[in-house]
gemmi code that builds the backbone of each chain (N, CA, C; Angstrom):
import gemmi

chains = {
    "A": [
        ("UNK", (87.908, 80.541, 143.473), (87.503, 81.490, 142.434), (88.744, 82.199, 141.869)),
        ("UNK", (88.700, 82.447, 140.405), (89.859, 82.830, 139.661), (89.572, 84.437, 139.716)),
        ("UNK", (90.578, 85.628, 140.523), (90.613, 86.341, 140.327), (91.079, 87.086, 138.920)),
        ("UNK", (90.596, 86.969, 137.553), (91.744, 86.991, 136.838), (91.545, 88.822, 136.595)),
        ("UNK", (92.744, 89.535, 136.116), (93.215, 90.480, 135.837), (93.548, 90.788, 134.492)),
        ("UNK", (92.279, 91.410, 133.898), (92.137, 92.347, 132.447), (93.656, 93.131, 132.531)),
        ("UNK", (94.708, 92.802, 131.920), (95.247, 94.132, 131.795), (95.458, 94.696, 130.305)),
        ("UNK", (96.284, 95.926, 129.724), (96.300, 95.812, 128.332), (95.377, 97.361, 128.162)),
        ("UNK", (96.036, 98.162, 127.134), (95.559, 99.140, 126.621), (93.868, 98.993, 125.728)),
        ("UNK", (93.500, 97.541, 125.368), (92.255, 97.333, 125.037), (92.090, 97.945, 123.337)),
        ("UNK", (93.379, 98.045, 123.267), (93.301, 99.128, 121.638), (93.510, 97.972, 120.638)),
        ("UNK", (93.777, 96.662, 120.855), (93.635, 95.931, 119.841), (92.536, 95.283, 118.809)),
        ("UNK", (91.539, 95.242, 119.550), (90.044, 94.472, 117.967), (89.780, 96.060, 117.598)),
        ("UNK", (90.361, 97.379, 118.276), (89.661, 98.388, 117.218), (90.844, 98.951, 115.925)),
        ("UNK", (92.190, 98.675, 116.393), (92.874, 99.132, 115.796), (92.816, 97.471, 113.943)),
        ("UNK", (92.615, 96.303, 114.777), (92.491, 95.414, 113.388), (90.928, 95.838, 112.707)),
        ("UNK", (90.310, 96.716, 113.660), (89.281, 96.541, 112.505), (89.628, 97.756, 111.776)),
        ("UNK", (90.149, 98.745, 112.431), (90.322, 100.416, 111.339), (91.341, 99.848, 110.269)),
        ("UNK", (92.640, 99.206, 110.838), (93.401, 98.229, 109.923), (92.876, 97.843, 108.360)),
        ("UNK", (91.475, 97.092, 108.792), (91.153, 96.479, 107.623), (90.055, 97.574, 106.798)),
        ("UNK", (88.933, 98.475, 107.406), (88.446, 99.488, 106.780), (89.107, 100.685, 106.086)),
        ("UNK", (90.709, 100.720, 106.642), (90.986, 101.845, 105.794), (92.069, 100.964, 104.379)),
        ("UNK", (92.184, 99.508, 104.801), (92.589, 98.634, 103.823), (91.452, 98.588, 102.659)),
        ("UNK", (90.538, 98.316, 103.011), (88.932, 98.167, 102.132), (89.138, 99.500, 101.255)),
        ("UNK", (89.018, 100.754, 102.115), (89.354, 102.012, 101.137), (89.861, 102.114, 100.356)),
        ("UNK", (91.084, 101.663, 100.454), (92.535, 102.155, 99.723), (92.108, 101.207, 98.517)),
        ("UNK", (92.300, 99.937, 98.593), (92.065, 98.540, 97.439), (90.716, 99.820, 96.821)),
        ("UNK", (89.714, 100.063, 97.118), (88.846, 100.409, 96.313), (89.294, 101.405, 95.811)),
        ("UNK", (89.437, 103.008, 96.419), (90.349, 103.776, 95.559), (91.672, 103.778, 94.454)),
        ("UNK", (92.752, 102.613, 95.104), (93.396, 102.179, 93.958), (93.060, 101.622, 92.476)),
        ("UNK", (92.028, 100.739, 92.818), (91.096, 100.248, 91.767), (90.566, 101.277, 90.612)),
        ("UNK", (90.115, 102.211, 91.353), (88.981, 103.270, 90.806), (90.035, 103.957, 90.059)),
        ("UNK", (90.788, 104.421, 90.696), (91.972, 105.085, 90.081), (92.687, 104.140, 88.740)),
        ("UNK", (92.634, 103.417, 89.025), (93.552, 102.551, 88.055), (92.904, 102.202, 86.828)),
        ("UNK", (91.144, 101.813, 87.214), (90.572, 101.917, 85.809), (90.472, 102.807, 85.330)),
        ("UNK", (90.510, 104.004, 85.629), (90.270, 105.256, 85.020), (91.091, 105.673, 84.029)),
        ("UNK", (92.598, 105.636, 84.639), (94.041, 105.533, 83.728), (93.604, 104.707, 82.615)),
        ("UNK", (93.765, 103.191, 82.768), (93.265, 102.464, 81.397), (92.212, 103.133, 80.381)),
        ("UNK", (90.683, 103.606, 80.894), (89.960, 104.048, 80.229), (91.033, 104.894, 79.519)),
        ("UNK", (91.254, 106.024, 79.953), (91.837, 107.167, 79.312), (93.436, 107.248, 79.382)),
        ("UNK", (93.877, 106.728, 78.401), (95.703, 106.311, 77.722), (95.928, 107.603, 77.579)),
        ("UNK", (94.999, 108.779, 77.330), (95.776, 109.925, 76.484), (96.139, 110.976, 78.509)),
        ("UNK", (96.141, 110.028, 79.408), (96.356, 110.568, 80.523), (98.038, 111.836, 80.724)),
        ("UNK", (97.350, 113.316, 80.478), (98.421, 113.752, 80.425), (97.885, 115.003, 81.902)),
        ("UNK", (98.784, 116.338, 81.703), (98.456, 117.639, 82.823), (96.954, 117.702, 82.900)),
        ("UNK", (96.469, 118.197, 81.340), (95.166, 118.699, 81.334), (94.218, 117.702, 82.036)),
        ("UNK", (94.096, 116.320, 81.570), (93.092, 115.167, 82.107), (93.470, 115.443, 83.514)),
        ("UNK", (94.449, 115.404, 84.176), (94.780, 114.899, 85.540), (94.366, 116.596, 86.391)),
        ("UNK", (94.725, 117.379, 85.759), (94.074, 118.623, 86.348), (92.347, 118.976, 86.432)),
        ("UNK", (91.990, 118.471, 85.403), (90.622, 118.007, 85.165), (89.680, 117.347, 86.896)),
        ("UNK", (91.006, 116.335, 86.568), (90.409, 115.015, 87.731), (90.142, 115.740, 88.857)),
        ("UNK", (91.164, 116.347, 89.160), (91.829, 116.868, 90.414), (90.580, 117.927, 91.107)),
        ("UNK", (90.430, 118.593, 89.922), (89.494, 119.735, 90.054), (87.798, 119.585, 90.324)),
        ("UNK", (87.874, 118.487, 90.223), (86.152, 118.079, 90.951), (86.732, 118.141, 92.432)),
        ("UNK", (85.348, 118.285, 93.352), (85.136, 118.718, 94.660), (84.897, 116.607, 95.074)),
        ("UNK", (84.084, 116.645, 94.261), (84.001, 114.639, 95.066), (85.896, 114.070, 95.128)),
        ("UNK", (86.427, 114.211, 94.143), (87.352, 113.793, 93.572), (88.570, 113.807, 94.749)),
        ("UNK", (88.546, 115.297, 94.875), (89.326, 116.122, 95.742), (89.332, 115.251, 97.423)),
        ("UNK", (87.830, 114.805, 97.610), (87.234, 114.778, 98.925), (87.593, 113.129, 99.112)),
        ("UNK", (87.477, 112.504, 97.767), (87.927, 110.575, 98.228), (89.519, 110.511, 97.956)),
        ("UNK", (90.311, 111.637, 97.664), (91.573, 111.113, 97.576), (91.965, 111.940, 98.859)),
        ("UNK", (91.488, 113.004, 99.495), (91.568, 113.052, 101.067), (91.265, 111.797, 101.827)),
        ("UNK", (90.054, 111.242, 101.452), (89.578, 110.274, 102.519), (90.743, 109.264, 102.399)),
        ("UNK", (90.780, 108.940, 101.083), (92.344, 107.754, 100.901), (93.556, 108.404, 102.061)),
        ("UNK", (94.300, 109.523, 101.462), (95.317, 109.928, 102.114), (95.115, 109.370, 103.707)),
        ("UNK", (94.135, 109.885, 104.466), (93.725, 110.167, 105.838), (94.223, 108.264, 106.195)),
        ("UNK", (93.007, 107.534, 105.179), (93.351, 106.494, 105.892), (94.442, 105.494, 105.492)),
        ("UNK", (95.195, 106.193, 104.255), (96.154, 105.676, 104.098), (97.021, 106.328, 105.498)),
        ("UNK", (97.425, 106.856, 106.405), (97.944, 107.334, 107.600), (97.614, 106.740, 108.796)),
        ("UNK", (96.703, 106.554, 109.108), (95.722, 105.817, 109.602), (96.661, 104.384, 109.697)),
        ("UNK", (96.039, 103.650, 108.587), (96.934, 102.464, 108.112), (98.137, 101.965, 108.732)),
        ("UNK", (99.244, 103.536, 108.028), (100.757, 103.650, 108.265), (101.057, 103.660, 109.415)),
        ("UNK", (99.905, 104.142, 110.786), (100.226, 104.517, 111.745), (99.919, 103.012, 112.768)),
        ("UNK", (98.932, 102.548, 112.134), (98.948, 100.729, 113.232), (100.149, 100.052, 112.237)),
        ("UNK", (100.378, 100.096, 111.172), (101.724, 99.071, 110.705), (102.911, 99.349, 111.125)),
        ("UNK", (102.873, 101.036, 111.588), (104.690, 100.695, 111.562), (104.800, 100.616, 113.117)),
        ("UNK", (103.709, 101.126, 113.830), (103.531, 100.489, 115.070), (103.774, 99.977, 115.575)),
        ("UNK", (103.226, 98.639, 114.628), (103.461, 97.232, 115.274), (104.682, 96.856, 115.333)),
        ("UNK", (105.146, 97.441, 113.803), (107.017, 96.902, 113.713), (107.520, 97.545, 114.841)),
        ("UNK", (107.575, 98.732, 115.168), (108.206, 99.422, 116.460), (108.331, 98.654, 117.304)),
        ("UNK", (106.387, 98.076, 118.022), (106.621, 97.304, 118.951), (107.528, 95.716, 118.788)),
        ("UNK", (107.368, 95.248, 117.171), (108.144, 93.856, 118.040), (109.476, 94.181, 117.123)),
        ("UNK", (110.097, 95.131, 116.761), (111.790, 94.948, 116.566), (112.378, 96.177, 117.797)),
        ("UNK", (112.007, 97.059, 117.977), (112.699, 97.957, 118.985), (112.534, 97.931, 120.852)),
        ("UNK", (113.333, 97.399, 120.883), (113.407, 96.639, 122.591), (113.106, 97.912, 123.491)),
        ("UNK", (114.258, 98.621, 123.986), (114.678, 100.073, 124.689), (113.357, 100.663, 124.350)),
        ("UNK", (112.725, 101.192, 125.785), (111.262, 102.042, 125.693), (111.251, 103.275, 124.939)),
        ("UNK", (112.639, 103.990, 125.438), (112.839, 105.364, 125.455), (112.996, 104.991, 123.692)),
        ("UNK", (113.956, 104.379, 122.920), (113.948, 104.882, 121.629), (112.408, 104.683, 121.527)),
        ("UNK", (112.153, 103.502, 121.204), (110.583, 103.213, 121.120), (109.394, 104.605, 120.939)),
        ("UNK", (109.335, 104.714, 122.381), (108.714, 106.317, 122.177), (108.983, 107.005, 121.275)),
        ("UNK", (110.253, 107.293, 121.111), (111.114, 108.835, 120.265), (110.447, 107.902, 119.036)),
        ("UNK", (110.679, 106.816, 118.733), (109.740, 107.077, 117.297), (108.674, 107.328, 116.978)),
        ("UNK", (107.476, 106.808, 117.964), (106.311, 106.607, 117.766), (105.812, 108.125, 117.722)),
        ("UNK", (106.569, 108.803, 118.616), (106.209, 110.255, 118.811), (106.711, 111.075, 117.105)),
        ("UNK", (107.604, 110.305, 116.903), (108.272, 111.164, 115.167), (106.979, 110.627, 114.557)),
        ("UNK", (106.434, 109.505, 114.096), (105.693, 108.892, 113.759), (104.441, 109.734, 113.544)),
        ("UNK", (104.093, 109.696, 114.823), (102.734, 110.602, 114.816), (102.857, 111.644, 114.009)),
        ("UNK", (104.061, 112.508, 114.459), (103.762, 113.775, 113.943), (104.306, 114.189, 112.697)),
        ("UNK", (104.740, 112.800, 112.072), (104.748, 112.795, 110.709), (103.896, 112.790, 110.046)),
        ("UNK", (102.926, 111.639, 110.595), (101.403, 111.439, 109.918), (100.644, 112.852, 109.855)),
        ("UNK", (100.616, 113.026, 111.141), (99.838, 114.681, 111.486), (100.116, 115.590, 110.390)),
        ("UNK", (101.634, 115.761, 110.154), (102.128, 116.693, 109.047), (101.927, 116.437, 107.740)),
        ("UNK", (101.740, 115.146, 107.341), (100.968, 114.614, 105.862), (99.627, 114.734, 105.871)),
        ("UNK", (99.082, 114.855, 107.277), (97.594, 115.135, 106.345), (97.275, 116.608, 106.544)),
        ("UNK", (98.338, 117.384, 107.294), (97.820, 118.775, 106.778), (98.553, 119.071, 105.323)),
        ("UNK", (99.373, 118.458, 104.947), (100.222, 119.005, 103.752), (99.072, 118.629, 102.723)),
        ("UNK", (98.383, 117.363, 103.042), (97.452, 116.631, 101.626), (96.376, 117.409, 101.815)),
        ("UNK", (95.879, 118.231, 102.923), (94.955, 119.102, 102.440), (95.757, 120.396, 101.513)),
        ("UNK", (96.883, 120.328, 101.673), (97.021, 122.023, 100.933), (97.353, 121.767, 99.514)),
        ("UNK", (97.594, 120.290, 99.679), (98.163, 119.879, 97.959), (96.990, 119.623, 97.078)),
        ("UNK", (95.844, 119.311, 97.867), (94.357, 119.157, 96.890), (93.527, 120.118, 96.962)),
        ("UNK", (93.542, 121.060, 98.181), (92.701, 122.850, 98.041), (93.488, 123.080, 97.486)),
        ("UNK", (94.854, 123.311, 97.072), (96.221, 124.647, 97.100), (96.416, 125.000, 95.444)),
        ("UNK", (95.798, 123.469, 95.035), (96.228, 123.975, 93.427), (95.721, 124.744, 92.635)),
    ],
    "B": [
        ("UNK", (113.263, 71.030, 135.191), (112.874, 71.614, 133.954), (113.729, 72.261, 133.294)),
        ("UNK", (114.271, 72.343, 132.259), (114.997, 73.075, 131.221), (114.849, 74.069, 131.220)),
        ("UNK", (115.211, 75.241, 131.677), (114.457, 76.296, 131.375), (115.968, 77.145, 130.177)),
        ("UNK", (116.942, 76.420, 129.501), (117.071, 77.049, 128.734), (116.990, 76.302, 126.964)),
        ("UNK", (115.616, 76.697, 126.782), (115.290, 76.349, 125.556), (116.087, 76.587, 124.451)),
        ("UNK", (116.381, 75.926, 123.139), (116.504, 76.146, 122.229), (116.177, 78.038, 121.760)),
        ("UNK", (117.247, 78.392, 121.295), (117.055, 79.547, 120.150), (117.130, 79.438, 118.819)),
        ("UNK", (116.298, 79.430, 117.806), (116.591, 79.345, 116.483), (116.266, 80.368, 115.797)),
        ("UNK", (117.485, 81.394, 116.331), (117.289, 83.187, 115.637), (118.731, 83.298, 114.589)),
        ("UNK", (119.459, 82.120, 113.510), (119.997, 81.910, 112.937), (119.428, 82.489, 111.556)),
        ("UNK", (119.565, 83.730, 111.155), (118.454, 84.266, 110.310), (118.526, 83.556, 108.784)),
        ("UNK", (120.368, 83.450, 108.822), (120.440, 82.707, 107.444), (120.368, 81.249, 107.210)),
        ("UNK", (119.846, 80.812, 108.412), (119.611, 79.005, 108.285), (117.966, 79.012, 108.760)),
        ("UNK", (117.044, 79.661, 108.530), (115.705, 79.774, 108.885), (115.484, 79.685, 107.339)),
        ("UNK", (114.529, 78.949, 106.881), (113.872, 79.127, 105.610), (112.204, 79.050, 105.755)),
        ("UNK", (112.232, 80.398, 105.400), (110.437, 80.648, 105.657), (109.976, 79.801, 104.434)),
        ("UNK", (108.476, 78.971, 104.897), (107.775, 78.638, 103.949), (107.132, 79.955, 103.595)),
        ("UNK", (106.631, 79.622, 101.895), (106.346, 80.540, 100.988), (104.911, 81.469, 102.017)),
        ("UNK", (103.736, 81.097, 102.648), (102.975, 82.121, 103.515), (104.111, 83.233, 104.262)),
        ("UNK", (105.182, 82.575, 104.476), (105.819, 83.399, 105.403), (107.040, 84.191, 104.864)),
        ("UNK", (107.556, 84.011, 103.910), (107.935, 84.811, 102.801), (106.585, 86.027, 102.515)),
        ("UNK", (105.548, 85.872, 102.277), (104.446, 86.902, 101.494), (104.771, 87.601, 103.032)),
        ("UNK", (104.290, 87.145, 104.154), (103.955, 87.773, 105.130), (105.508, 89.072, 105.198)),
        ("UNK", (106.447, 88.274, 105.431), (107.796, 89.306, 106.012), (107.503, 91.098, 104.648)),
        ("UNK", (107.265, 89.903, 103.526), (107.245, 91.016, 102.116), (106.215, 92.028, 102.379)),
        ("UNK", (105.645, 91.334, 102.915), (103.909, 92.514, 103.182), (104.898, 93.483, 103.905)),
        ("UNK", (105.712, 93.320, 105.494), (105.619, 94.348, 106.069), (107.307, 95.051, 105.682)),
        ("UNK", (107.993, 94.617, 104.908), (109.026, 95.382, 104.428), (108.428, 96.207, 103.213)),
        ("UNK", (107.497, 95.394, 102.700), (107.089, 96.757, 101.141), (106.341, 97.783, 102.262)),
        ("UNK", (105.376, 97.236, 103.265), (104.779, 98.548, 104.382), (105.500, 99.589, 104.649)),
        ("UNK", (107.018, 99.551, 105.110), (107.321, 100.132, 106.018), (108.247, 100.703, 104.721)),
        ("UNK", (108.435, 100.333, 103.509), (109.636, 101.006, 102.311), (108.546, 102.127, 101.811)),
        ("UNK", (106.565, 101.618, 101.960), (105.674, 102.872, 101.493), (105.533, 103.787, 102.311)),
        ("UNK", (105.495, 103.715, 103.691), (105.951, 104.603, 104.802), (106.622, 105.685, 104.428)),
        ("UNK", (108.162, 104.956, 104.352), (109.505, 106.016, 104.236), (109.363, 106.806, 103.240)),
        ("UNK", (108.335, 106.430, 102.223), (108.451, 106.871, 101.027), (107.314, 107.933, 100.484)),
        ("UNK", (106.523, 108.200, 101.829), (105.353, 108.919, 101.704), (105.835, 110.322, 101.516)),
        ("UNK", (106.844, 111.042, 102.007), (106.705, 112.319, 101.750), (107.555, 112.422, 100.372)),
        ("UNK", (108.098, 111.629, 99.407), (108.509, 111.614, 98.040), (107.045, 111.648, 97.418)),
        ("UNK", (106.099, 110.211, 97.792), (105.039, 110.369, 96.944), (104.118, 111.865, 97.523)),
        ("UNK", (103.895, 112.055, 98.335), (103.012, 113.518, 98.446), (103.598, 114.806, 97.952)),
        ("UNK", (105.184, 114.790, 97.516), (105.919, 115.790, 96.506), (105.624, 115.520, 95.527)),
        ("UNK", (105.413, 114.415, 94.830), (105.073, 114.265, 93.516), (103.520, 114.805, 93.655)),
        ("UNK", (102.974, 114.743, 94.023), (101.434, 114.587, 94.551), (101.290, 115.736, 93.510)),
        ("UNK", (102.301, 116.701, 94.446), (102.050, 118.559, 94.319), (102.995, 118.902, 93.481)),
        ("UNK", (103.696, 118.353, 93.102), (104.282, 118.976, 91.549), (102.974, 118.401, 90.764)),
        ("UNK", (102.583, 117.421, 90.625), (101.661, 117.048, 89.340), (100.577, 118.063, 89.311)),
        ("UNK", (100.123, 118.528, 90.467), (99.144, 119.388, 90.364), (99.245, 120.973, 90.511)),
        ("UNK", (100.170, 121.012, 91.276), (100.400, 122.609, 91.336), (100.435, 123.708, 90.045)),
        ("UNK", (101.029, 123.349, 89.052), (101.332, 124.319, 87.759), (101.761, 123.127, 86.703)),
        ("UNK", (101.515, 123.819, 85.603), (102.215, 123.497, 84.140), (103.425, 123.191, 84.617)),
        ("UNK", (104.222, 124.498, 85.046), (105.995, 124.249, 85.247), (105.830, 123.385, 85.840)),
        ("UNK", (105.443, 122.498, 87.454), (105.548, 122.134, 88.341), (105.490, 120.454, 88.020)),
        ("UNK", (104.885, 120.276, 86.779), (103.853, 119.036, 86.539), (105.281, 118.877, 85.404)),
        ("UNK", (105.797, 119.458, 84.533), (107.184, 119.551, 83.881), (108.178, 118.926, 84.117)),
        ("UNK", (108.410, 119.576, 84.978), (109.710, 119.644, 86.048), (110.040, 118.067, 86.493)),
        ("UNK", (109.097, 117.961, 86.988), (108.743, 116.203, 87.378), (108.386, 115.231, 86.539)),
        ("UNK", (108.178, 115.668, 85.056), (108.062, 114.670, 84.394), (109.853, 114.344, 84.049)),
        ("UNK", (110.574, 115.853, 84.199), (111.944, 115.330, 83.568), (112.941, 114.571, 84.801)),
        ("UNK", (112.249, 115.386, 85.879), (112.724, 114.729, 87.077), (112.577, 112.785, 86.684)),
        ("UNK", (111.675, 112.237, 85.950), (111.151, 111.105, 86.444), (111.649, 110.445, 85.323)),
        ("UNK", (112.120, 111.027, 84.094), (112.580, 110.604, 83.102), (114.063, 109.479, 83.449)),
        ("UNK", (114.589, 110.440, 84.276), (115.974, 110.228, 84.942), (115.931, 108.782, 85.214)),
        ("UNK", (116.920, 107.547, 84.708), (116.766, 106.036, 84.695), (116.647, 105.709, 86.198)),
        ("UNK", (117.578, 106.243, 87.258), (117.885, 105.873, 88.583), (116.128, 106.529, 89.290)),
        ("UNK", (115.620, 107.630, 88.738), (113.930, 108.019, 89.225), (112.921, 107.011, 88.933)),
        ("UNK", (113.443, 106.211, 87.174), (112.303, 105.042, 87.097), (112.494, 103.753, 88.072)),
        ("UNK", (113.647, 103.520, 88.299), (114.515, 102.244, 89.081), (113.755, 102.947, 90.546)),
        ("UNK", (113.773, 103.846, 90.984), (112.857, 103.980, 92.190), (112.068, 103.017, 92.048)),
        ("UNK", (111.200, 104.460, 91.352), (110.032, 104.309, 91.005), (109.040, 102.803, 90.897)),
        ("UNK", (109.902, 102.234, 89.963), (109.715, 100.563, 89.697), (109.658, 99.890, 91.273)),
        ("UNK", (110.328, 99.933, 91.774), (110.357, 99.356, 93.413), (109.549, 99.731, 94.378)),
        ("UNK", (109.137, 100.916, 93.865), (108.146, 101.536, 94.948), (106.521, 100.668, 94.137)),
        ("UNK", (106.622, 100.541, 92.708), (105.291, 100.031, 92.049), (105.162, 98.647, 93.113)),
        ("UNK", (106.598, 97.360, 92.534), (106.160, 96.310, 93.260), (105.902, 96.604, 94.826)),
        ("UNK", (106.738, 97.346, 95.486), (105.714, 97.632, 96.980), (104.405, 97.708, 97.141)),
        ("UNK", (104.145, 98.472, 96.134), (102.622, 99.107, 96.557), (102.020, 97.773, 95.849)),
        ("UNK", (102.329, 97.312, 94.625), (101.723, 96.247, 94.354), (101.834, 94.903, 95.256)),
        ("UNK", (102.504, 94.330, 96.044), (103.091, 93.732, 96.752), (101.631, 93.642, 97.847)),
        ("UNK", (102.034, 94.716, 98.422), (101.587, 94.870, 99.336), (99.839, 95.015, 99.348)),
        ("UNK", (99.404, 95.228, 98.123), (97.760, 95.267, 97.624), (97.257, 94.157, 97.749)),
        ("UNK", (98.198, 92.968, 97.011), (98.169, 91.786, 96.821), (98.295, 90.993, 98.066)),
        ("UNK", (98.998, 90.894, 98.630), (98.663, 90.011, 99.777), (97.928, 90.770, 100.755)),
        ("UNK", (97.547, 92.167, 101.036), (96.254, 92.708, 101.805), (94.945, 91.924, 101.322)),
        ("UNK", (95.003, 91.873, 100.365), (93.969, 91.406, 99.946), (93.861, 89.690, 100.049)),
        ("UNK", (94.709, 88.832, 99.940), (95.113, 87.645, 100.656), (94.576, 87.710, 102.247)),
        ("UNK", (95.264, 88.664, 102.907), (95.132, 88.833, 104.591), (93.121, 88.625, 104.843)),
        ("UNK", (92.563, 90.095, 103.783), (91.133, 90.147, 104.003), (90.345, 88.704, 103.841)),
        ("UNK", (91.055, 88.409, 102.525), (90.087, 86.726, 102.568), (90.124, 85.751, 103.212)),
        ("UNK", (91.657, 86.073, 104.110), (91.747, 84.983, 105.194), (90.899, 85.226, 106.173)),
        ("UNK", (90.629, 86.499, 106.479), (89.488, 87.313, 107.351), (87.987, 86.878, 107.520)),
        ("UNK", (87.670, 86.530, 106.080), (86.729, 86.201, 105.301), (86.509, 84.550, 105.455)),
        ("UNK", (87.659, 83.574, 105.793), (87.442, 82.197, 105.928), (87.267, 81.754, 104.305)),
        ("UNK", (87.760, 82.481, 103.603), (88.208, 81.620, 101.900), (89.280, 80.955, 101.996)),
        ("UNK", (90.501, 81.259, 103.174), (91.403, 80.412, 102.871), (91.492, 79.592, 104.048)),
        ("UNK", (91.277, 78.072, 103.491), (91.141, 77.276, 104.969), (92.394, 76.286, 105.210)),
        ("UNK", (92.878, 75.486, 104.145), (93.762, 74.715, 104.171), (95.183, 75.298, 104.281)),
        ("UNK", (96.241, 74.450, 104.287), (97.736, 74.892, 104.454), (97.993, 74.567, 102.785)),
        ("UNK", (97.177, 74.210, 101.774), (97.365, 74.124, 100.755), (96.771, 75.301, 100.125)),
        ("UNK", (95.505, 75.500, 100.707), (95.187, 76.538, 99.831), (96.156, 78.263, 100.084)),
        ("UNK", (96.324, 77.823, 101.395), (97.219, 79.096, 102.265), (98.652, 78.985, 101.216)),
        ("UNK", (99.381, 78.302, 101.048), (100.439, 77.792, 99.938), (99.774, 78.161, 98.517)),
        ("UNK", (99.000, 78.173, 98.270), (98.853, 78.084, 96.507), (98.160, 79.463, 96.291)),
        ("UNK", (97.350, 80.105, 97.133), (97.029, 82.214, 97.383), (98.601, 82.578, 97.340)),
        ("UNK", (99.290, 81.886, 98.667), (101.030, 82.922, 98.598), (101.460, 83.210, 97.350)),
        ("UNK", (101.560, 81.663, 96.457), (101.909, 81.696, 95.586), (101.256, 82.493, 94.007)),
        ("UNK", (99.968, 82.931, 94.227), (99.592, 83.976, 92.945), (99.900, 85.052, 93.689)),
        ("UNK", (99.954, 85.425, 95.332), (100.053, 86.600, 95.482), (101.534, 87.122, 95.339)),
        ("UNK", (102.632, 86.736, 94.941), (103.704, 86.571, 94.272), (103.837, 86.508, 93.007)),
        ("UNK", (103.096, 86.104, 92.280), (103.273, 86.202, 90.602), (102.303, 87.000, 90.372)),
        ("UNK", (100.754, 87.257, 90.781), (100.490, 88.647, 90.542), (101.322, 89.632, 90.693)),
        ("UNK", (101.270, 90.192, 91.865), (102.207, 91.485, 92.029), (103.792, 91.346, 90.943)),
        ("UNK", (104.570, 90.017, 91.025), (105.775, 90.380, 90.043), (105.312, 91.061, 88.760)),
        ("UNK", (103.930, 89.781, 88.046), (103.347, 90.113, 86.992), (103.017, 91.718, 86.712)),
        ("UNK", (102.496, 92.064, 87.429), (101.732, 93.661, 87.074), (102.876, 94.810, 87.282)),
        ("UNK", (104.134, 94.352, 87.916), (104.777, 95.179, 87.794), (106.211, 95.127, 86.471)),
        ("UNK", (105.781, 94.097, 86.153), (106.735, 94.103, 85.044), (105.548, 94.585, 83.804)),
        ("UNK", (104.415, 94.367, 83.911), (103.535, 95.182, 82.734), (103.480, 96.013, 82.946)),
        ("UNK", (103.299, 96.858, 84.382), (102.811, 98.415, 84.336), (104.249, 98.844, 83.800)),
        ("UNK", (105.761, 97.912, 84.565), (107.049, 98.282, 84.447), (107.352, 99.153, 82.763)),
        ("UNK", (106.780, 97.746, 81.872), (107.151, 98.117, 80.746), (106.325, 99.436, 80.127)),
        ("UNK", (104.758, 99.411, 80.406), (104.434, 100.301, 79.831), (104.755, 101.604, 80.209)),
        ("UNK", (105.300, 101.941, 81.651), (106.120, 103.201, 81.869), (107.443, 103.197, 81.257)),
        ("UNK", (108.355, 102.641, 80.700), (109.303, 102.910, 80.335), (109.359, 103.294, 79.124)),
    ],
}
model = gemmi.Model(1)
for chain_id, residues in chains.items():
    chain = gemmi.Chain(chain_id)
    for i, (resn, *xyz) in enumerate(residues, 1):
        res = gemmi.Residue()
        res.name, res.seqid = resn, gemmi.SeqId(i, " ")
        for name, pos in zip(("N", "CA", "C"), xyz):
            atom = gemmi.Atom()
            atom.name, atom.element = name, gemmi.Element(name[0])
            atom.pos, atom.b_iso = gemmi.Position(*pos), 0.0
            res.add_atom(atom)
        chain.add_residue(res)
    model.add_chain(chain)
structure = gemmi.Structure()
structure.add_model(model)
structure.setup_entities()
């Protein structure tokens, strides 16, 4: 009988699936965003302050931001894990990493309440 | 047994086929939108913060070496839309062959050049 041995943090089929749902997001918000520009060429302060100033508006370009971070945070990850050998740097980034992300999504709440 | 295999980590005598060209591009435009997130979330908040603020940054952006960013950061983000979206349909089982995998690389490469030399021009 094969004793075999699970080992492994187990964070991989959830991190490809958030991977691809906050990918799904973004493609759709970019989209949305992008036809909108076309519709309206005369895109200047006033229109874009306009935009800004709806409460839905406000709330899906949070949801973007979030999982655009999200995203940033399994991609550069991964690069960490397969170009940086040495544990200790390794860590020191992942730890900058985080709390970079952390610090962009409190800043993207103050940049879409703040205005 | 051999146990010392071949290394072929000769970076400038490796020639990626074109899937593997899109692929390396996917995660260098990734990691150039990364670095580049707290520029775009400054712009974020000049555009919205004030009249002055939304100003300021348009002259900021006027600046040729701000569009020459700028332009590089478009094909990233475009780059990188484009073959995500390649990745999902492979997800999806649309792309089955090593031909069809070859001939997606290849629009997902002339899309993204394409749209950034149109969006290119119409910002300039």
């Amino acid at each position: 009988m094969v004793n075999r041995v699970v080992v492994g943090a187990h964070y991989g089929l959830r991190d490809w699936l958030i991977q691809r749902v906050t990918a799904v997001v973004m493609a759709a918000g970019s989209l949305a965003m992008g036809i909108y520009i076309l519709l309206h060429p005369d895109m200047g302060y006033d229109r874009w302050i306009a935009l800004f100033s709806s409460q839905p508006v406000r709330a899906f370009a949070l949801l973007f931001l979030l999982s655009l971070f999200y995203h940033a945070w399994v991609g550069v990850r991964d690069i960490v894990m397969d170009y940086v050998k040495p544990a200790s740097v390794r860590l020191v980034i992942h730890v900058l990493v985080i709390l970079a992300l952390l610090l962009y999504s409190i800043w993207s709440v103050q940049i879409l309440w703040g205005m | 047994m051999n146990k010392r295999r071949p290394k072929h980590l000769a970076l400038h005598l490796i020639k990626l086929p074109l899937p593997g060209f899109v692929s390396i591009l996917h995660r260098v435009s990734g990691l150039v939108l990364f670095l580049a997130l707290p520029v775009l979330l400054l712009m974020l908040q000049y555009s919205l913060n004030s009249i002055a603020t939304y100003t300021d940054l348009m002259v900021v952006l006027a600046h040729p070496i701000a569009k020459l960013v700028l332009l590089g950061l478009l094909w990233s983000f475009l780059h990188h839309f484009c073959a995500g979206l390649r990745y999902l349909a492979i997800d999806l089982h649309y792309v089955r062959s090593l031909g069809q995998a070859r001939a997606s690389s290849m629009v997902v490469m002339a899309v993204s050049l394409l749209l950034t030399i149109l969006i290119g021009v119409q910002l300039w």
